[in-house]
N, C-alpha and C positions, 0 to 999 in steps of 0.2 A: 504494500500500500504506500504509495506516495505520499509527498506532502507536497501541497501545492501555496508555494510561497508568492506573493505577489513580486513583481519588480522593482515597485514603489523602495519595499523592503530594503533589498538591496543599492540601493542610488544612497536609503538616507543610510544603512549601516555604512556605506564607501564612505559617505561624507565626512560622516562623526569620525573615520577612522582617517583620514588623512587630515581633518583638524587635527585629531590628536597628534597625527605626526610632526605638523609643521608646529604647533604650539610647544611642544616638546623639544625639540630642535633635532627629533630626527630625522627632517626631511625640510630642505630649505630649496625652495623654486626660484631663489633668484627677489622673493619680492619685499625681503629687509619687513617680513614681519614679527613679531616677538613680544617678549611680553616683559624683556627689558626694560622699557620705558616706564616700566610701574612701578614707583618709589614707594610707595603705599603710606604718600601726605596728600593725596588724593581726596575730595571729599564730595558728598553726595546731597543734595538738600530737596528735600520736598516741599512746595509749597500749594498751600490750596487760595482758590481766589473766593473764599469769605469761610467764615468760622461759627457764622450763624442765618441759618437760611429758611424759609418755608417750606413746604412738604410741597416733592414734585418739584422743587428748583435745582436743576444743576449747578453744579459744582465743577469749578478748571481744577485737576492738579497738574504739577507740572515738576518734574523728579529734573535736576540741574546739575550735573558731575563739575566737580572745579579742581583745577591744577593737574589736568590730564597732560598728558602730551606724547607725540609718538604715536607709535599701533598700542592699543587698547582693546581690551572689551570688559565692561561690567555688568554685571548680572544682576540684577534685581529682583526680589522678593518681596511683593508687597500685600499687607489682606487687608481687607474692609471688614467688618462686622457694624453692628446694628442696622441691617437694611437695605443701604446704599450699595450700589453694583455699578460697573463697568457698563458700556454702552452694549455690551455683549451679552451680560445679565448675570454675567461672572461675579465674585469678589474674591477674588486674587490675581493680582501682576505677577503675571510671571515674564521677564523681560530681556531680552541681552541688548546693549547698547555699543554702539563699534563707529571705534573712530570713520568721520571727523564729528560724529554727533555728539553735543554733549548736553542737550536736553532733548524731553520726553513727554508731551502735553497729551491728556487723554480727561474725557468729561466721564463725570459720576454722575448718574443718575441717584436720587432722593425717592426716598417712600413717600404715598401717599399720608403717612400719619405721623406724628409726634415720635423719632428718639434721638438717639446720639449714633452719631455714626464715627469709631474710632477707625483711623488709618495706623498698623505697626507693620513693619519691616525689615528690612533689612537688603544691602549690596556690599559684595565684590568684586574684587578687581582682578582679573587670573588668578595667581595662586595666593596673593595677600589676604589676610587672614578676613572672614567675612566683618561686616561693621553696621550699625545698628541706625536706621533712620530714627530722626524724632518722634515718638506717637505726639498722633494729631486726632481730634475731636471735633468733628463737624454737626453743630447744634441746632436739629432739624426741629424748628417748633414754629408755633404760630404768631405771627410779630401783627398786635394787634395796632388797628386806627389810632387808639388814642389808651390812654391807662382804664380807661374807662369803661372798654369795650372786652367785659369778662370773659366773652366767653370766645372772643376772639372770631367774631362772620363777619366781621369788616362792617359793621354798623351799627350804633349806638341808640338802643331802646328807652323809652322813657325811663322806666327803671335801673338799667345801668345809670343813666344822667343824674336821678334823682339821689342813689347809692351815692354818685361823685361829688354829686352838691354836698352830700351828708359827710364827706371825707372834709371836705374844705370847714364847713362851718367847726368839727374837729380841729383845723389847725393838721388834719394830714395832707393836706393838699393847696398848692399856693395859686393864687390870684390868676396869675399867669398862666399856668398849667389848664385851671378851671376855664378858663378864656379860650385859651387853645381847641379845649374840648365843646366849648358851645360852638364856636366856627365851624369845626367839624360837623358837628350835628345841623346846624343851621345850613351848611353847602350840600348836606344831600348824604350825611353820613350817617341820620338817624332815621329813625321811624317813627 
């Protein structure tokens, strides 16, 4: 009985196997690649483009290698929990990056509903020892019209107003604030 291997198979085991050769240095083609050039003072930065957002809003991150130089590649390992996923529907990066690139911009999708979405990780660089991204927390909540607006549907019912007025005359809420929120309500933000 045979085994019937695809071809696919073989292309990617050749591949992997003559990376390994040339990264190794047992097979050099003339193209000055190597992984000399990795001092391992190299550094990795993720940043995300907001830290508190609404449910259903994307999020940019964008992973930035610094003080590269030379032939490179770093490897990336990144996971999402609370919700948030990749445009794919993934949550984990898994990544190699190769020179002359040295960032990496991909959007996160947000849950339809209220959590924290933490980003931890980690990247290498060839054989330097792996090194740990910042965790980051991406705070998926409902960012209401006004303080006023408790329950957060983007518009201010008599009762929330009435509740606010009752803050201010307290001494928990100032002039200015209270003002801010009659505007709101009077431009079409209440009921």
């Amino acid at each position: 009985m045979a085994i019937n291997i695809p071809p696919k198979v073989y292309w990617i085991a050749g591949g992997i196997f003559v990376l390994f050769m040339i990264f190794s240095g047992h097979l050099n083609l003339g193209l000055n690649i190597s992984l000399q050039s990795i001092l391992g003072t190299e550094t990795m930065t993720r940043s995300l483009s907001a830290v508190s957002v609404e449910p259903g809003t994307p999020v940019t991150a964008t992973w930035t290698l610094v003080g590269a130089s030379g032939a490179y590649g770093v490897l990336i390992d990144d996971n999402i929990t609370g919700g948030c996923t990749l445009t794919d529907g993934t949550t984990r990066l898994s990544s190699i990056m190769t020179n002359p690139d040295t960032t990496k911009t991909l959007t996160i999708n947000t849950p339809a509903s209220p959590t924290n979405c933490t980003f931890t990780g980690t990247y290498s660089l060839g054989n330097v020892t792996q090194k740990n991204l910042n965790t980051q927390v991406v705070n998926v909540a409902c960012i209401p019209i006004s303080p006023a607006d408790l329950n957060c549907d983007k518009h201010i019912v008599k009762s929330e107003l009435l509740n606010y007025l009752q803050k201010y005359i307290d001494g928990a809420v100032s002039k200015t604030q209270l003002l801010n929120t009659l505007q709101i309500w009077i431009d079409g933000g209440g009921q």
